[in-house]
N, C-alpha and C positions, 0 to 999 in steps of 0.2 A: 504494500500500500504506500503511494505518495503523501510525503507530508510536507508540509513548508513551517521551517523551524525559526521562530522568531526571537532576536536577541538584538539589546541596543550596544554602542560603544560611546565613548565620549567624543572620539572625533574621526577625521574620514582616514589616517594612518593605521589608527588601528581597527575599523569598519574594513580596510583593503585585506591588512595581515589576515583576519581570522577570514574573507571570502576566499582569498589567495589559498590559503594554506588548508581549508576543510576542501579544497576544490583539489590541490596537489597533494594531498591524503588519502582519497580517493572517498572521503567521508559527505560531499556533496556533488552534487550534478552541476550544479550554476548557484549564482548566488546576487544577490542587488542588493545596493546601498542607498540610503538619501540620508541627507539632515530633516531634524525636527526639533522644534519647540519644546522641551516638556518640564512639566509640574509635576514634584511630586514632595512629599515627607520624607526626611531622614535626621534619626538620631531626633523626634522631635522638632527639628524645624522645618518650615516651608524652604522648597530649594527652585530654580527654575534655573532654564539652562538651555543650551545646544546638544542633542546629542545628534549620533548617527543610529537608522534602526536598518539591521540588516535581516535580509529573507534571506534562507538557505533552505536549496530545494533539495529533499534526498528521501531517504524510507525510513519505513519505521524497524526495519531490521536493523539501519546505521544507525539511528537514534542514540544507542545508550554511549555507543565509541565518540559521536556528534558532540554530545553533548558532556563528557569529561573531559575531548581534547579541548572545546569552547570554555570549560571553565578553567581548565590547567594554563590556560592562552590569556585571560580576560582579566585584564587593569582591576576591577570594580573587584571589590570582598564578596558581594553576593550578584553576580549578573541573574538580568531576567532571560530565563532559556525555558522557550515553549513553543510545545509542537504544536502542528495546526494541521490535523486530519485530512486530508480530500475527500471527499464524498465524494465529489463529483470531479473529472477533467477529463482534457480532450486526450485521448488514448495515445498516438504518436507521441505526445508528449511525455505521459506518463511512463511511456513503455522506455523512453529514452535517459528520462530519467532513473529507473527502474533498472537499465543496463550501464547505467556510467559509475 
């Protein structure tokens, strides 16, 4: 099953390293980055900021390897790492993703 595995970074050097690297691991198929705005609590106070949210597209077989290289990788003491099921996608893609 396809999943697209969701996780932010602080900025677009290391949004590249963990695409680059879960992609030459063979732990993702592709992967995309962008900046974002976000709000959140930490340690009790209100924080706001830039980060980068990156998609990683791979399976749920790769998942548990995904997601300790992403946190043995990741700046942040607790990154957010979350998978995001398919229900549904266009099959070529899945199948491709599925074989990389």
């Amino acid at each position: 099953m396809g999943i697209t595995v969701y996780t932010t970074t602080p900025d677009k050097e290391t949004a590249k390293k963990i695409s680059k690297g879960s992609v030459e691991n063979g732990l993702a198929a592709c992967c995309n980055f962008w900046p974002v705005e976000t709000v959140y609590k930490w340690e009790n106070e209100l924080k706001e900021g830039t980060e980068y949210i990156v998609f990683l597209k791979t399976t749920k077989k790769k998942y548990k390897a995904l997601e300790k290289w992403i946190s043995e990788e990741h700046p942040y003491s607790m990154a957010a790492i979350v998978a995001i099921p398919w229900e549904d996608s266009y099959e070529p893609y899945r199948k491709w993703v599925e074989e990389s």
